[in-house]
C-alpha positions in Angstrom: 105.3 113.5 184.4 108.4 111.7 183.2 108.4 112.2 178.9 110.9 109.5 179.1 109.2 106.9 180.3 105.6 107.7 178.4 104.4 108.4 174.8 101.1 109.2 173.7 99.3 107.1 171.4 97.7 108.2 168.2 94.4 109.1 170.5 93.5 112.7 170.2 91.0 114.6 172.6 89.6 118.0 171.4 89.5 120.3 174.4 86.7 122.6 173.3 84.4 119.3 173.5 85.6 118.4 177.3 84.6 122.1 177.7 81.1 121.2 175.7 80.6 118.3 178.0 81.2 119.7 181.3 78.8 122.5 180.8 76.5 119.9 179.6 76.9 118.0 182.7 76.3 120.9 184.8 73.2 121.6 183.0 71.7 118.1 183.4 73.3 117.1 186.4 73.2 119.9 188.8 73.7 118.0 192.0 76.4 115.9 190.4 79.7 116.9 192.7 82.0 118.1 189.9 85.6 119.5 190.3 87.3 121.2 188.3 89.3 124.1 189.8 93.3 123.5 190.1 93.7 123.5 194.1 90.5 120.4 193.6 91.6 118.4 190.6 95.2 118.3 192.1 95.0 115.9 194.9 93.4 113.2 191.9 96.7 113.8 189.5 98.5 110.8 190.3 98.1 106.9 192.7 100.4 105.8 194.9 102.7 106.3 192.4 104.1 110.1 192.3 106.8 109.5 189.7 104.0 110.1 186.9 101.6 112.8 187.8 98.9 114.8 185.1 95.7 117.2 186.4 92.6 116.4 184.7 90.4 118.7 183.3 87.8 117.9 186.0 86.9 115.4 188.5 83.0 113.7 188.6 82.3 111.6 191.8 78.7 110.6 190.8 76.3 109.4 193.6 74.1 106.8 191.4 74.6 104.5 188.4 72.1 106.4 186.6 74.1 109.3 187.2 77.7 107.4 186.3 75.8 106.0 182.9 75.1 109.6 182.1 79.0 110.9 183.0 80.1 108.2 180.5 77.1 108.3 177.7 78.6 112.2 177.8 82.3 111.0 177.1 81.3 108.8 174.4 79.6 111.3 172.7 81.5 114.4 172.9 85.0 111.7 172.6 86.6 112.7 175.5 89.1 110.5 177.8 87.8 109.1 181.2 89.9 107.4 183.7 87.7 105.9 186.4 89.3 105.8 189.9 89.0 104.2 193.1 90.9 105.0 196.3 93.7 106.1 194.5 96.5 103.2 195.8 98.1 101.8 192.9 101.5 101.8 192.5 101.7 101.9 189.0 100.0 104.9 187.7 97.5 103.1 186.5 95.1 105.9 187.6 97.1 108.8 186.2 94.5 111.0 184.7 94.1 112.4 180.8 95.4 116.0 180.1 92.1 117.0 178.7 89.8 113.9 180.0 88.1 113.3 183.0 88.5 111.5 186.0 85.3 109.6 187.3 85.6 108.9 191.2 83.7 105.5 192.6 84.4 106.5 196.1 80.5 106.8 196.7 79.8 103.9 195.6 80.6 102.1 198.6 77.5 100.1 200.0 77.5 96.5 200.5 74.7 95.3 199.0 74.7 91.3 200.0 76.1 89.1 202.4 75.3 85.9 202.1 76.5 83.8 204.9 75.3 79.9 203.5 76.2 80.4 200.1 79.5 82.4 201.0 78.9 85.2 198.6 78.7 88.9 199.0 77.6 91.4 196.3 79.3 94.9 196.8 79.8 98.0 195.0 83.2 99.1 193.7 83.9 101.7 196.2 83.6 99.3 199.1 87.1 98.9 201.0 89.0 95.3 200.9 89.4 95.4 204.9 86.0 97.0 205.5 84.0 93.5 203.5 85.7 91.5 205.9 84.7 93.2 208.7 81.5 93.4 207.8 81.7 89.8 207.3 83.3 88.9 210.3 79.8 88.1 212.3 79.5 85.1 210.0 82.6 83.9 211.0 83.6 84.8 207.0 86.1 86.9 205.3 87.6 88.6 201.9 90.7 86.3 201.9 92.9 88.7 198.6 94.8 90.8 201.8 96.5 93.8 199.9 99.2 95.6 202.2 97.2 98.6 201.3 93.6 97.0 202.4 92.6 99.9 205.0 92.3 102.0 202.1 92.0 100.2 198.8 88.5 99.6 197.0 87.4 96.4 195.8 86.7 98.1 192.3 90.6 99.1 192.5 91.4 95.5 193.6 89.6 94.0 190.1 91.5 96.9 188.1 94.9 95.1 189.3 94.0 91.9 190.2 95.7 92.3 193.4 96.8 90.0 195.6 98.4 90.1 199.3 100.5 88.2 201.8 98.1 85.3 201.9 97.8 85.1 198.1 99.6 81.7 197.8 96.7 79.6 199.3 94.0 82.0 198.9 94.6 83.1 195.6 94.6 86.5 194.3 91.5 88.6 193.2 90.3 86.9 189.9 90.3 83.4 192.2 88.0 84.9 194.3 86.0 87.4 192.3 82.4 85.2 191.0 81.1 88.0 188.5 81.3 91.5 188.3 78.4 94.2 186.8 80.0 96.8 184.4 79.4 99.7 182.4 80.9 99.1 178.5 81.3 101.8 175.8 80.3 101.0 172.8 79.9 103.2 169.9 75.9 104.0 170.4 75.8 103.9 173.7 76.5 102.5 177.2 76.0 98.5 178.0 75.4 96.9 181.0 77.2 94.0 181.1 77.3 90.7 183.2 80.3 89.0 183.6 80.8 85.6 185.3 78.1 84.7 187.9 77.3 82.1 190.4 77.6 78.6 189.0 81.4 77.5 188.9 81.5 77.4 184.8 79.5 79.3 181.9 79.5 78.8 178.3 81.5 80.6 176.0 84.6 82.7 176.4 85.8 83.7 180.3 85.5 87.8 179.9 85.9 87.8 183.8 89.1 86.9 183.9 89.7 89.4 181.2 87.9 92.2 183.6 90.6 90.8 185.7 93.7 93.0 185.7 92.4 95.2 183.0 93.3 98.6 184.5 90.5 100.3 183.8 90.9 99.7 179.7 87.9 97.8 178.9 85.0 98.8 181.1 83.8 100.6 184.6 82.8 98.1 187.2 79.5 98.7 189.0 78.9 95.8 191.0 81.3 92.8 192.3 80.1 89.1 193.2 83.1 88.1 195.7 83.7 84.6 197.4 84.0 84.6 201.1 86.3 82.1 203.2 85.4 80.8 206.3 87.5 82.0 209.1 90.3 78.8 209.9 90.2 77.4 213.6 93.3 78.7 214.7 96.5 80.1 212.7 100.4 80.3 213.8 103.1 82.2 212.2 106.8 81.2 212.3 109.2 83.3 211.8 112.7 82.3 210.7 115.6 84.3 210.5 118.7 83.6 208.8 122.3 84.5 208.1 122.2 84.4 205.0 120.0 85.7 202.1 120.4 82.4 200.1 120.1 80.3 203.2 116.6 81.9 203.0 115.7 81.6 199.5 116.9 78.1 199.6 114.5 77.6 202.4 111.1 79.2 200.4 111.7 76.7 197.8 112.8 73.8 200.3 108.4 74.1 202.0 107.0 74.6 198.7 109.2 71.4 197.1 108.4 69.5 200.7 104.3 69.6 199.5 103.7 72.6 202.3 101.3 75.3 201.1 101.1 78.0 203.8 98.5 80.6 204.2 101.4 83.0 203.8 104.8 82.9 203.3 106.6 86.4 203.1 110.6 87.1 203.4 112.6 90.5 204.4 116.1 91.3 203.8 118.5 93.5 206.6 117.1 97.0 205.2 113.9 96.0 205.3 113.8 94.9 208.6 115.9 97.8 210.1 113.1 99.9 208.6 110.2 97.8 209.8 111.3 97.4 212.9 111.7 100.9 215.0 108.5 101.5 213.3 106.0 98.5 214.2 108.0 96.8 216.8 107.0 93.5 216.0 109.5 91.4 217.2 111.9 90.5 214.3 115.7 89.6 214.3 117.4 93.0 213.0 120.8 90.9 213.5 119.5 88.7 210.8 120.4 89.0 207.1 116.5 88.0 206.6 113.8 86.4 207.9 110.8 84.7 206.6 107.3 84.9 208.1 105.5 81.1 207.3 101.4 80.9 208.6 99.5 77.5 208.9 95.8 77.4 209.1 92.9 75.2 209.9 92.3 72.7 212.5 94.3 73.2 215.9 95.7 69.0 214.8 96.5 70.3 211.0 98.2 73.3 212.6 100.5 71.4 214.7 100.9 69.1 212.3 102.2 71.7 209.4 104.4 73.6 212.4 106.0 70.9 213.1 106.9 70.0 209.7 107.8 73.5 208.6 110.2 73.8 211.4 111.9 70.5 210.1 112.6 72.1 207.0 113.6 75.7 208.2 116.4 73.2 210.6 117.8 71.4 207.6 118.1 74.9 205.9 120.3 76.1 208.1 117.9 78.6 210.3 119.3 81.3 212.5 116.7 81.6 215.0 112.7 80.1 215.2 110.7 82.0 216.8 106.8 80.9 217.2 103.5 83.2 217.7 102.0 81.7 221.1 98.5 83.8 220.7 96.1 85.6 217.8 97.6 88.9 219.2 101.1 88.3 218.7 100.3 86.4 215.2 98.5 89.9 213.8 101.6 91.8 215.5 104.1 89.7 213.2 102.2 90.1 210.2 101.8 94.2 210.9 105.1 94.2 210.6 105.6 93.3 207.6 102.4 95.0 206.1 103.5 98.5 207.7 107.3 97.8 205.0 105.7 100.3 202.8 105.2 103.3 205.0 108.5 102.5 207.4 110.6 102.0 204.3 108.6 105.9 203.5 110.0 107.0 206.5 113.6 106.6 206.0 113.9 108.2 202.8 112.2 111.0 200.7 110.5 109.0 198.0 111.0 105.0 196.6 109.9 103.2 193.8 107.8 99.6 194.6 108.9 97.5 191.9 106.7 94.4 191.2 108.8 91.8 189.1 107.7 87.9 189.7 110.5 85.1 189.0 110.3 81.3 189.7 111.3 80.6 193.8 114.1 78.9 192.7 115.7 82.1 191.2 115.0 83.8 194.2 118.9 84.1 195.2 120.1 84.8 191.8 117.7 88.0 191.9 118.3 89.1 195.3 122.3 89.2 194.6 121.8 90.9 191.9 119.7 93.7 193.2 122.7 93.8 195.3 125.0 94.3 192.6 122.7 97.1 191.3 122.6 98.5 194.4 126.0 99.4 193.8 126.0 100.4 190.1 123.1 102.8 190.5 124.5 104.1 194.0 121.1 103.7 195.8 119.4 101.8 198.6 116.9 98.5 198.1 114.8 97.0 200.5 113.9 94.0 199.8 109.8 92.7 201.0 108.5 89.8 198.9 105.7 87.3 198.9 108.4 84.5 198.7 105.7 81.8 198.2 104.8 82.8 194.8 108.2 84.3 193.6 106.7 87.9 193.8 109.2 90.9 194.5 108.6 94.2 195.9 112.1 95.7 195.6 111.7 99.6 197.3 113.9 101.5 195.6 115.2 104.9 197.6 116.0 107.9 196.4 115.0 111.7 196.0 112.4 113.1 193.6 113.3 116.4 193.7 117.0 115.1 192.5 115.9 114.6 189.0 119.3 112.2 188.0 118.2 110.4 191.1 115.7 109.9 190.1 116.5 108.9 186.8 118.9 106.7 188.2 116.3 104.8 190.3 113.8 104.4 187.5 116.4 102.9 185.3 117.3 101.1 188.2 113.7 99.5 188.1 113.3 99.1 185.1 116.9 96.6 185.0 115.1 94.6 188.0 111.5 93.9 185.8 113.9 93.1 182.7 115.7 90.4 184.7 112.7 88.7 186.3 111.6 88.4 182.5 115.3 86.6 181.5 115.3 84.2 184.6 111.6 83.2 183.1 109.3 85.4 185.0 106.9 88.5 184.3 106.7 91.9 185.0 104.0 92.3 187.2 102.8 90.2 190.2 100.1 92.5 191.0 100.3 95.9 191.0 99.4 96.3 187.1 101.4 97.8 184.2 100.1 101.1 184.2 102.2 103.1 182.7 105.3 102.7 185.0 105.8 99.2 183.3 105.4 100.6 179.3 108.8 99.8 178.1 109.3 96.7 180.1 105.5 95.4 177.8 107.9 95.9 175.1 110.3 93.1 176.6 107.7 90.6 177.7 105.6 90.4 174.6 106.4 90.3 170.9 104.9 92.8 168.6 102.0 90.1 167.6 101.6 89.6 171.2 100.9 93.1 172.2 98.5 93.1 168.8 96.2 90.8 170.5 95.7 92.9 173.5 95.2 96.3 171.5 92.5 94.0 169.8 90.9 92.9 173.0 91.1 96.5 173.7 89.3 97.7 170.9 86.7 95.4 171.2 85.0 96.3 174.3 85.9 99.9 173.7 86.1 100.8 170.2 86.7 105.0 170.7 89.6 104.0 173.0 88.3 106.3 175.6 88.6 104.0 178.6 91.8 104.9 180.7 93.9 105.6 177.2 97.8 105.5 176.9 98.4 102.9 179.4 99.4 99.2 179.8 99.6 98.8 175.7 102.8 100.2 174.1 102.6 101.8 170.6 104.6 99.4 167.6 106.9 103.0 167.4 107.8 103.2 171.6 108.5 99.5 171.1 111.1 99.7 168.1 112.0 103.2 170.1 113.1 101.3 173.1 114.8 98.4 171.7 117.0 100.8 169.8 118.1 102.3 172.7 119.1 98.7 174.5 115.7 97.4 175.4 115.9 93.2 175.5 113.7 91.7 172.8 111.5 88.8 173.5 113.0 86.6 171.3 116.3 87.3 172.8 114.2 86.7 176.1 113.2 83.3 175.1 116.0 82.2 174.4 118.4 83.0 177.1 115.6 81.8 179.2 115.6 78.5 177.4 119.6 78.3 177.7 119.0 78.5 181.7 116.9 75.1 181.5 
């Protein structure tokens, strides 16, 4: 792992008592599936992203709840770290294991326990897949609208961790808009809690702890259980897709639907690299002469359909469009939008290793960013392809370059970490929806004040008190904050007001 970018907290694990525990667990436990040779632990040592990698001292991939209770009742007891895990996709090693913890595995829990087609519901377990709910769904003419690029593979449980969203995020909402209540194991210090959070009414008393379970990462409790909303399945859907000359001609048209009262299903942009890696790999029909193009759904009625089309071409016309280009069936609709949810792996292809960055930043700064990932493109002397959900102002910048070239890659995580430090100064976050992790330490430091980042270590501390739960991630230490900002970090203050200053 890179020592640059992480520090340890004051937590301290003992290693003799992980050894204590594991014996223990083999002893009560004997058909728990436990791993804890090398060649095994090593494919669980980092997500989706390699940059930061750790083996655990053993893997546990429990087959009940009454065995999961007993895998965690073991870690509070003997103190040692546990990072639970789902499908392993993150992109911010969020899921990066403990030297001497253990990783707990929710890939059996994967049984859908519930579909309920008249009160749109379903009740799954955390190792169910995103794509694999709707399918299930799909005979009730329902789905699981939160559409991760990644939703093949990644687990609902996962999808709460992050909060995660996907290309149809801006009407739909991401996963704490569709997520009703969610069962969960918490540690306290005498013992293990079942906990309810949320449920079926649209309010409850008191203080809303699901959205906190929201985008936690893992910090605050293990999910069991989730209560999700499903979406009927609209009449009929078109995508246009719009290609420009110019990568401000583009921008300027995102923000020209959205300030025209058009809310799309989906509304996703790609710059030139990103379509020239896209498409030789899906062939899905986009302009590579272009300098971008935006993909823009409407859904519903066949009448509301035509009606936004129509209206959305209007736009794309006054903004100056290079080329319109209409899908005419459901086939060729899914073939536009695999395009642009295959960027990931045909950006993969073209280079040894990238970095996904995840920075958010109001539409209308859209161009301002995107020239100066250009500029940075040239002061870090490395490639960017550029794939956003343009609706909602979230970036996925994929950074290129070579792991096993260590200034490379020191050079593309600095290069990152300048590109989450901007979308904070033109008034934006960090993080859209791939989590903080522990890719995203310093930039914590940058978005929050110290009194800030006191509040969450005290939320933290509340549901788990032993700070066993996933430790080291998501809150910096007071000393890796005053670290960084010696060494040049921005400070919020100096954040606010230059933000301010742009109006």
């Amino acid at each position: 792992m890179n020592a640059r970018c992480h520090e340890r907290s004051d937590f301290v694990s003992n290693p003799s008592e992980c050894t204590r525990l594991l014996a223990e667990l083999r002893s009560a436990l004997p058909h728990l599936t436990l791993l804890d040779r090398l060649e095994d632990v090593r494919p669980y040592e980092c997500d989706g992203l390699p940059a930061y990698r750790q083996t655990p001292r053993a893997v546990v991939l429990p087959r009940t709840e009454a065995e999961l209770k007993a895998v965690l009742d073991g870690c509070r007891r003997h103190r040692v770290p546990v990072v639970a895990r789902g499908a392993g996709t993150g992109l911010s090693g969020g899921a990066m294991p403990h030297a001497e913890g253990i990783v707990v595995s929710l890939a059996r829990f994967m049984k859908i326990l519930e579909i309920d087609p008249r009160a749109r519901l379903a009740r799954v377990q955390p190792g169910v897949r995103n794509l694999a709910l709707s399918e299930a769904a799909a005979p009730f003419n329902l789905y699981y609208a939160p559409d991760p690029s990644s939703q093949i593979a990644c687990t609902l449980g996962g999808n709460v961790a992050e909060n995660s969203g996907g290309v149809h995020c801006l009407k739909y909402g991401l996963t704490v808009h569709n997520v009703l209540a969610a069962r969960a194991l918490v540690l306290s210090e005498d013992g293990i809690d079942d906990v309810l959070f949320g449920g079926a009414a649209p309010d409850s008393p008191g203080f809303d702890l699901l959205a906190a379970l929201n985008g936690s990462e893992g910090m605050l409790a293990v999910v069991t259980e989730i209560t999700v909303r499903l979406t009927p399945k609209p009449e009929t859907a078109q995508v246009v897709m719009a290609s420009f000359d110019a990568v401000a001609a583009a921008c300027d048209a995102v923000a020209a639907i959205i300030a025209a009262g058009i809310i799309p299903a989906g509304l996703e942009m790609m710059d030139r690299q990103a379509i020239a890696a896209v498409e030789p790999f899906a062939r899905a029909g986009y302009d590579t002469e272009a300098a971008a193009i935006l993909l823009c759904e409407s859904d519903g009625a066949p009448e509301e359909v035509r009606h936004e089309v129509d209206r959305v071409i209007r736009v794309l016309e006054a903004a100056g469009v290079r080329q319109i280009r209409i899908s005419q069936n459901e086939a060729e609709r899914l073939k536009l939008w695999a395009g642009r949810k295959a960027a990931f792996p045909a950006v993969g292809r073209i280079t040894p290793d990238y970095l996904c960055m995840d920075g958010t930043i109001p539409r209308r700064r859209l161009g301002e960013m995107l020239s100066a990932i250009a500029a940075m493109e040239q002061k870090y002397r490395l490639r960017c392809a550029n794939v956003f959900h343009a609706g909602d102002g979230n970036l996925h910048p994929l950074i290129m370059f070579d792991a096993h070239d260590k200034e490379e890659m020191g050079r593309a995580l600095a290069f990152g970490a300048e590109i989450l430090e901007l979308s904070v100064a033109l008034g934006g976050t960090i993080t859209g929806e791939h989590g903080v992790g522990i890719e995203k330490l310093a930039q914590m430091c940058v978005q929050f004040t110290p009194a800030e980042l006191a509040a969450f270590a005290a939320v933290k501390a509340a549901f788990d008190p032993l700070g066993l739960l996933n430790p080291d991630k998501v809150i910096p230490t007071p000393a890796r904050c005053r670290e960084y900002r010696q060494t040049g970090g921005t400070r919020p203050e100096e954040r606010d007001a230059r933000t301010e200053s742009d109006g």
